[in-house]
C-alpha positions as CSV (number, residue, x, y, z in Angstrom):
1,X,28.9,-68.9,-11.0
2,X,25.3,-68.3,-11.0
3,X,24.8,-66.9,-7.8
4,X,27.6,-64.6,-9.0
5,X,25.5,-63.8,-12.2
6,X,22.1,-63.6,-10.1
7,X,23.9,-61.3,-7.5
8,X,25.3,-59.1,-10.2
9,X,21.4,-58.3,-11.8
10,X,20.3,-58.2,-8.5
11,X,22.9,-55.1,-7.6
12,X,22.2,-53.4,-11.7
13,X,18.8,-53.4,-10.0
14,X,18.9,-52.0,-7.3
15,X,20.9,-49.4,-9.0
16,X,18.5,-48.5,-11.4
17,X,16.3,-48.1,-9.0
18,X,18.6,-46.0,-6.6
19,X,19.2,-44.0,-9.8
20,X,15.5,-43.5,-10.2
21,X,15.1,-42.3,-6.9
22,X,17.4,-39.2,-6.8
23,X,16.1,-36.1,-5.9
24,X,15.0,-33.9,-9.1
25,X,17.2,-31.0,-8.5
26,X,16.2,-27.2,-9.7
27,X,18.3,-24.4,-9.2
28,X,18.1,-20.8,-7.6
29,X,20.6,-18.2,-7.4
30,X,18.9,-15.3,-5.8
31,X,20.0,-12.6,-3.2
32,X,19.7,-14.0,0.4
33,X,22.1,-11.5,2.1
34,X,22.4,-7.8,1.4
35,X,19.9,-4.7,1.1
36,X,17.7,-6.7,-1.6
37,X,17.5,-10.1,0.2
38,X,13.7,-9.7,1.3
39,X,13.2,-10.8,-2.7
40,X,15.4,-13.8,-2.4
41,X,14.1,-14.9,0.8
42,X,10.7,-14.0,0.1
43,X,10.5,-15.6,-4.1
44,X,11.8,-18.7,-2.1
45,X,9.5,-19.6,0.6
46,X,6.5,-19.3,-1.7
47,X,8.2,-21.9,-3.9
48,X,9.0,-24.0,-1.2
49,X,5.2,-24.5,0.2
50,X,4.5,-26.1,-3.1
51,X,7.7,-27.9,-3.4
52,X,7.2,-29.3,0.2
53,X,3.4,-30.3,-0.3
54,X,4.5,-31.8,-3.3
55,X,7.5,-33.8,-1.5
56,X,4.4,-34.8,1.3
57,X,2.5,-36.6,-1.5
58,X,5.2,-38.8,-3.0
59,X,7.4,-35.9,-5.0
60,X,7.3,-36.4,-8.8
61,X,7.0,-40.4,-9.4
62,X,8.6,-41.1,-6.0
63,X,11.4,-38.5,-7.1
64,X,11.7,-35.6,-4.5
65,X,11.5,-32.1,-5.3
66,X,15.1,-30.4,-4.6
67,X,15.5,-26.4,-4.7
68,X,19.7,-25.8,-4.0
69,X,19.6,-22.1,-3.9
70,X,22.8,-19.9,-3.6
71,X,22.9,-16.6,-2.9
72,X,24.7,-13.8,-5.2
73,X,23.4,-10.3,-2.7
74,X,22.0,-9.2,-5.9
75,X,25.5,-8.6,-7.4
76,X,25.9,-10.3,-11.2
77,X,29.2,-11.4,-11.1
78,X,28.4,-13.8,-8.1
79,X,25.6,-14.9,-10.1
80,X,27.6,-15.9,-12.9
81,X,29.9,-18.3,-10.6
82,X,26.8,-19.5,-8.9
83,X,25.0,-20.5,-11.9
84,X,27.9,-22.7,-12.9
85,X,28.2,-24.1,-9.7
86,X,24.2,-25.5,-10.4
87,X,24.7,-26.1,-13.6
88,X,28.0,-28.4,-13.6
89,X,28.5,-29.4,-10.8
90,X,25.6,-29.6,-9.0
91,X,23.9,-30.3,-12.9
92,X,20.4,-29.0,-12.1
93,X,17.4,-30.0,-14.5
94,X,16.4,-26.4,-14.5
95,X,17.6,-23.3,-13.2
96,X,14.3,-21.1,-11.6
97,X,13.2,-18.2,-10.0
98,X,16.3,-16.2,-10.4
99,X,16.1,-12.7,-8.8
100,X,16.8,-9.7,-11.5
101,X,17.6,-8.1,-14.2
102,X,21.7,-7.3,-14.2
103,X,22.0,-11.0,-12.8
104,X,20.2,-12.3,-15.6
105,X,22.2,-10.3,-18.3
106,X,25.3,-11.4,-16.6
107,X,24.6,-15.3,-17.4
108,X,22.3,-14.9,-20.4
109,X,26.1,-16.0,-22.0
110,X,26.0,-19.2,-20.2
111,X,22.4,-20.0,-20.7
112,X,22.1,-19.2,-24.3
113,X,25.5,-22.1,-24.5
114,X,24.1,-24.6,-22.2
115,X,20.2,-24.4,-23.4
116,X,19.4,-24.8,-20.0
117,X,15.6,-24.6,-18.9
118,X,15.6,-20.4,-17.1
119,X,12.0,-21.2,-15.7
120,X,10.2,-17.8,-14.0
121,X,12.8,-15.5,-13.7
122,X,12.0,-12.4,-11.1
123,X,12.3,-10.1,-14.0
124,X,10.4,-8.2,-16.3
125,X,12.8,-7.2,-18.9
126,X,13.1,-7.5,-22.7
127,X,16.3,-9.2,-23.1
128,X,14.5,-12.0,-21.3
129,X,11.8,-12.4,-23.8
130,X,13.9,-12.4,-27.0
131,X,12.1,-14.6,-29.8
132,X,14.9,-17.2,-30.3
133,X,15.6,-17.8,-26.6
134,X,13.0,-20.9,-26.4
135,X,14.7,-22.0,-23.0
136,X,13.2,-19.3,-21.0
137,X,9.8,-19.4,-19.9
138,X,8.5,-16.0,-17.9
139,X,5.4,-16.1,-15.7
140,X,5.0,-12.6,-15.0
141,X,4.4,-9.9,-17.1
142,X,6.7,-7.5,-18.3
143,X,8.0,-3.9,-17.2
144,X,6.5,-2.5,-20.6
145,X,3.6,-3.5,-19.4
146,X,3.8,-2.3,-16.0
147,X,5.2,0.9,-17.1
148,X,2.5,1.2,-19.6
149,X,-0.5,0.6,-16.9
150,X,1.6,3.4,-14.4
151,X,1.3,6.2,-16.5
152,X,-2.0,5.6,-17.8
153,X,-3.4,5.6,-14.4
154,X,-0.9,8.6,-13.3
155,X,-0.6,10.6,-16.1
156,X,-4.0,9.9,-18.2
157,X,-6.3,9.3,-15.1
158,X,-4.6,11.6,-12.2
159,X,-3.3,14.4,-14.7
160,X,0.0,14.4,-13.4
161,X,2.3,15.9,-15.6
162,X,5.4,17.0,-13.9
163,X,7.3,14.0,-13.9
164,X,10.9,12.8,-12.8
165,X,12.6,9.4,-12.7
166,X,14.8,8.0,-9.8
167,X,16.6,5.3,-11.6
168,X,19.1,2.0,-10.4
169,X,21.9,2.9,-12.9
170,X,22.1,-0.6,-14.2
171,X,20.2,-2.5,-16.5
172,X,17.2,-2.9,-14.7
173,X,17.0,0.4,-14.4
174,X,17.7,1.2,-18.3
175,X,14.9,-1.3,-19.0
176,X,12.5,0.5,-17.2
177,X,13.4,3.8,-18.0
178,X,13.0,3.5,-22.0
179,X,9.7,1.9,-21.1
180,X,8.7,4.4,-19.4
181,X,10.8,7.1,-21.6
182,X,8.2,5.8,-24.5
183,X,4.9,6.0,-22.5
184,X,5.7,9.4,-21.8
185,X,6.8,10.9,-25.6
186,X,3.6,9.2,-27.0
187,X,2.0,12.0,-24.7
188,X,4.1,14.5,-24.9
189,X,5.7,14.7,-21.9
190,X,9.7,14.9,-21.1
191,X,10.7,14.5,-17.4
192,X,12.4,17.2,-15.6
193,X,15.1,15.3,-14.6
194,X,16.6,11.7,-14.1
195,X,18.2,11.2,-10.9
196,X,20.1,7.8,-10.7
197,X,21.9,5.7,-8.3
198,X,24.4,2.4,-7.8
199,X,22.5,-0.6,-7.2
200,X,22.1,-1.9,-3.9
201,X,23.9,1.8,-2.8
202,X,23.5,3.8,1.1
203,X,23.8,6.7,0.0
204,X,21.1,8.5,-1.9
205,X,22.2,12.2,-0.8
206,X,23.1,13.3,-4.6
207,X,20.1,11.4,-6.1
208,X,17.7,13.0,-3.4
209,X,19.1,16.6,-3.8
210,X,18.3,16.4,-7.5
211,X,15.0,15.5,-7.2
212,X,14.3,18.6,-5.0
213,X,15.8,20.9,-6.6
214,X,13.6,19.9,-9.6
215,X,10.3,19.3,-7.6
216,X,8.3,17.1,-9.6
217,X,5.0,16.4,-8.4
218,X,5.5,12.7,-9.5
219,X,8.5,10.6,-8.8
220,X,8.9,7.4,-11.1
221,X,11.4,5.1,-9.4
222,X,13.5,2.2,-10.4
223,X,15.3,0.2,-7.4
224,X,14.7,-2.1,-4.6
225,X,12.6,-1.5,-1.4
226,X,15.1,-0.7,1.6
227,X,16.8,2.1,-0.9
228,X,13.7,3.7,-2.3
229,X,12.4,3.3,1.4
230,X,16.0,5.0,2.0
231,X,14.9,7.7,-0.5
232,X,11.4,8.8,0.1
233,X,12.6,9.6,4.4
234,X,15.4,11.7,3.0
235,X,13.1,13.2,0.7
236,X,10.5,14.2,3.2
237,X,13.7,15.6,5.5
238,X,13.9,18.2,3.2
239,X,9.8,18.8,3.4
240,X,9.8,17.6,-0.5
241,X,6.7,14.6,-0.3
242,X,6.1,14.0,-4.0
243,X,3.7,11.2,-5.5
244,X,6.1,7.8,-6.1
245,X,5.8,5.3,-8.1
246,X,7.4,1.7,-7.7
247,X,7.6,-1.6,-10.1
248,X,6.7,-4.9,-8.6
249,X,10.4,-5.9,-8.5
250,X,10.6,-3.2,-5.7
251,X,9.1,-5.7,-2.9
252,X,5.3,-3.9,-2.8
253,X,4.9,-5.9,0.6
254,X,8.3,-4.9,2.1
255,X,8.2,-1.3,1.1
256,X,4.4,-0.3,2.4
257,X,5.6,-1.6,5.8
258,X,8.6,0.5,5.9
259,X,6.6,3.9,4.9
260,X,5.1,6.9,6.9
261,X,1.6,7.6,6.6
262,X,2.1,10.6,4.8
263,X,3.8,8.9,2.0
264,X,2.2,8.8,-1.5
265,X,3.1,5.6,-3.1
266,X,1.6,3.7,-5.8
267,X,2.5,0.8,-7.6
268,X,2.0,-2.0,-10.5
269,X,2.3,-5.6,-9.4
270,X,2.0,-8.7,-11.3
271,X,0.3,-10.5,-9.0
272,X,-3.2,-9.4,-6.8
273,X,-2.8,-8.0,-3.2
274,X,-2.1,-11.8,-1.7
275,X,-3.9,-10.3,1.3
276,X,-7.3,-9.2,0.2
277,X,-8.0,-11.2,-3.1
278,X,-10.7,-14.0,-3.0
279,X,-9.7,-16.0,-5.7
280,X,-8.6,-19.5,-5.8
281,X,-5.2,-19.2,-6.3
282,X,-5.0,-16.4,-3.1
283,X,-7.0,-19.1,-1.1
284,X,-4.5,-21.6,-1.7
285,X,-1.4,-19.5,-1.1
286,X,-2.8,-18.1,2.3
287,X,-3.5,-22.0,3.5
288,X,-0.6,-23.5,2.6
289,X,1.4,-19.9,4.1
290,X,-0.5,-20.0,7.5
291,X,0.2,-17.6,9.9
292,X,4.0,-17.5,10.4
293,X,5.3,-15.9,7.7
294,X,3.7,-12.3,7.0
295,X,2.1,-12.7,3.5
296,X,3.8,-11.1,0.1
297,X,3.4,-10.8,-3.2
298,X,7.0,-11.7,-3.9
299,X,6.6,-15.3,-2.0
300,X,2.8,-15.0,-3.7
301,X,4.8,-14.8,-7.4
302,X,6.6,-17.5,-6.3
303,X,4.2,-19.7,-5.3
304,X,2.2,-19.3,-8.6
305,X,5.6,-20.1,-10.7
306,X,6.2,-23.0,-8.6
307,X,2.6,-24.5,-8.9
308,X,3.1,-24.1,-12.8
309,X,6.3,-26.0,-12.4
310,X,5.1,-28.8,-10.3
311,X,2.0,-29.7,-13.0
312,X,4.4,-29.3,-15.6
313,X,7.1,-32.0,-13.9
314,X,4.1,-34.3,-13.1
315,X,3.2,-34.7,-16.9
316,X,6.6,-35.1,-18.0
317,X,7.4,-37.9,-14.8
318,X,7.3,-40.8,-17.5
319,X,10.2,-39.1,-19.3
320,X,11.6,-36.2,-17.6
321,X,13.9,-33.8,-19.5
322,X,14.1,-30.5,-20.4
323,X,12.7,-30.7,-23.8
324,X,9.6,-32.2,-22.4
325,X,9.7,-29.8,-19.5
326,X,9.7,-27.0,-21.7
327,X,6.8,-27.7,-24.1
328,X,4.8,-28.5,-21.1
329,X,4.7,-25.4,-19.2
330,X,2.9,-23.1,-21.9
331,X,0.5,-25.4,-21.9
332,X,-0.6,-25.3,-17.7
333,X,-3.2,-23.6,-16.2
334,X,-3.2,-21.8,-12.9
335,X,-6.1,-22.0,-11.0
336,X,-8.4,-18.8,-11.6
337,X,-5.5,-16.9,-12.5
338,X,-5.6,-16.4,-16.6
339,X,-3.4,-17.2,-18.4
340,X,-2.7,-16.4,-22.5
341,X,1.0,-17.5,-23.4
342,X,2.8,-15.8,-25.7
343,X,5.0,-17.7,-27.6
344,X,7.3,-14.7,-29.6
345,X,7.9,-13.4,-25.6
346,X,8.0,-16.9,-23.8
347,X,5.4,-15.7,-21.3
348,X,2.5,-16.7,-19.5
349,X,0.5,-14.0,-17.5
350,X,0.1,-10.2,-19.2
351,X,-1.6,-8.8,-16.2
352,X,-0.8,-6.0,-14.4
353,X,-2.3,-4.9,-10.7
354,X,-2.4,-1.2,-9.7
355,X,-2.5,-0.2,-6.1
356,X,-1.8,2.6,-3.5
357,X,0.5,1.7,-0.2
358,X,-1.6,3.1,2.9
359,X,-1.5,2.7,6.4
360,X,1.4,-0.4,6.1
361,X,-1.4,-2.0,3.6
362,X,-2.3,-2.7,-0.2
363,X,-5.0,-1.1,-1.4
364,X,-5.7,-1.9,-4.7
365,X,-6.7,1.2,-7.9
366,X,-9.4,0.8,-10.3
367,X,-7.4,0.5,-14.1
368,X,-9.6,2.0,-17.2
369,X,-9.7,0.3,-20.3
């Protein structure tokens, strides 16, 4: 009977630790197919270097690091089933770095239910910094402020006035376009026209023909980087080569490779040119990237969220939950990269990059105070 007894500890044990052992599983739902996938793809493998290093050195108390990623092509409805996919059956500690802002609205339902940790969302809208939504934490900063540092650069700065918006008719695009609805009354300034489109949509002949008719001599634009890619070569068919202006969810990397020189582009990003910047947190991005993969400031974003997440999860590896997990990240530190959280908004970083797309490159603007 006792070796029965001893067996049966000796088996709870080995349970317990098998148990303590299984990977620590995150969530992603993200497009990995379809005209926006570069931003799936892209948010992804910068998570993954740090995820992998991590896994290298042991994981999180002998506990790998596991990212099960779905993909939804950008389209909500598909993120709503995959997020219940992660979330019961394959019961994630934390659902991150989901791409956008429709998908987002779509399963704010579901999160707001569950409670469930919605760690660096690829999103810069409001209604993910609501004050009683303490589940979310956002790394970036938001489209207000991006919208806010574009026309004080365009309009105050470059003394551009007639102005026109090319607009995703979804809620990302609504988002956007009261932000930057609001920047331009406080000056004065109504666009001559708002010229929208369907998300992840081929054909832009409508939207296009507005804007010419119109012919602003700046171009604010809400959408992803193939279709405003899409946009600004049918434009310049109809010799109509306006200024643009994109948002950082656009893909800054992916669209200045897809544009003719004669292109006028500028943009706000929420990260540094990933390229070009010296700082510590670009050094460390570039070596663990290496040279087979072209660098991005998409996988860049990514990289940064995951680093937060990673010194988070090692503090809390002596009890590891989501409470813990969530009063721990305000409190990280990012390298050289400053951080002020802000607790009303759940989010970390405030700062906002302007630069020009020339030549297939990043060039980044000066930004008065």
């Amino acid at each position: 009977m006792w070796r029965f007894w001893t067996f049966l500890l000796w088996l709870c044990s080995f349970l317990v630790v098998a148990e303590d052992k299984q990977p620590i599983s995150l969530g992603m739902s993200a497009p990995f197919s379809g005209p926006a996938a570069q931003l799936g793809l892209s948010y992804r493998h910068g998570a993954e270097l740090v995820f992998k290093q991590q896994n290298q050195q042991g994981g999180i108390a002998g506990r790998a690091l596991q990212l099960v990623t779905l993909d939804d092509g950008y389209e909500p409805m598909r993120t709503v089933a995959n997020t219940r996919q992660l979330v019961y059956s394959h019961k994630v500690l934390a659902l991150f770095g989901y791409i956008g802002t429709p998908t987002a609205s779509a399963v704010l339902p579901l999160l707001r239910h569950e409670q469930i940790p919605y760690l660096a969302p690829f999103s810069g809208a409001d209604l993910l910094r609501q004050k009683d939504d303490h589940f979310i934490f956002n790394f970036r900063a938001s489209y207000a402020e991006e919208a806010k540092a574009q026309i004080a650069y365009l309009v105050d700065q470059q003394k551009l006035r007639k102005i026109a918006l090319l607009i995703q008719a979804d809620e990302f695009g609504a988002t956007l376009e009261q932000s930057f609805l609001t920047e331009l009354d406080k000056r004065g300034i109504k666009p001559l026209v708002i010229s929208r489109f369907q998300r992840n949509s081929s054909d832009l002949t409508q939207a296009v023909k507005l804007l010419v008719q119109h012919q602003p001599e700046l171009v604010l634009t809400v959408g992803t980087y193939q279709v405003l890619a899409q946009a600004i070569t049918l434009a310049s068919q109809h010799n109509f080569r306006p200024k643009y202006s994109v948002v950082s969810f656009t893909g800054v990397s992916e669209l200045a490779l897809m544009l003719n020189n004669q292109d006028q582009v500028f943009a706000s990003m929420v990260m540094p040119d990933p390229v070009s910047t010296q700082s510590a947190l670009a050094q460390a991005y570039r070596k663990a990237a290496g040279t087979e993969v072209p660098l991005s400031d998409i996988a860049f974003e990514g990289f940064a969220a995951a680093t937060l997440l990673v010194q988070a999860l090692q503090q809390c590896s002596a009890d590891l939950s989501r409470n813990c997990l969530l009063k721990t990240l305000p409190a990280q530190q990012l390298y050289d990269f400053a951080l002020h959280y802000d607790i009303q908004r759940h989010q970390a970083s405030d700062q906002v990059f302007l630069v020009s797309l020339k030549n297939k490159r990043i060039q980044q603007l000066p930004l008065n105070d």
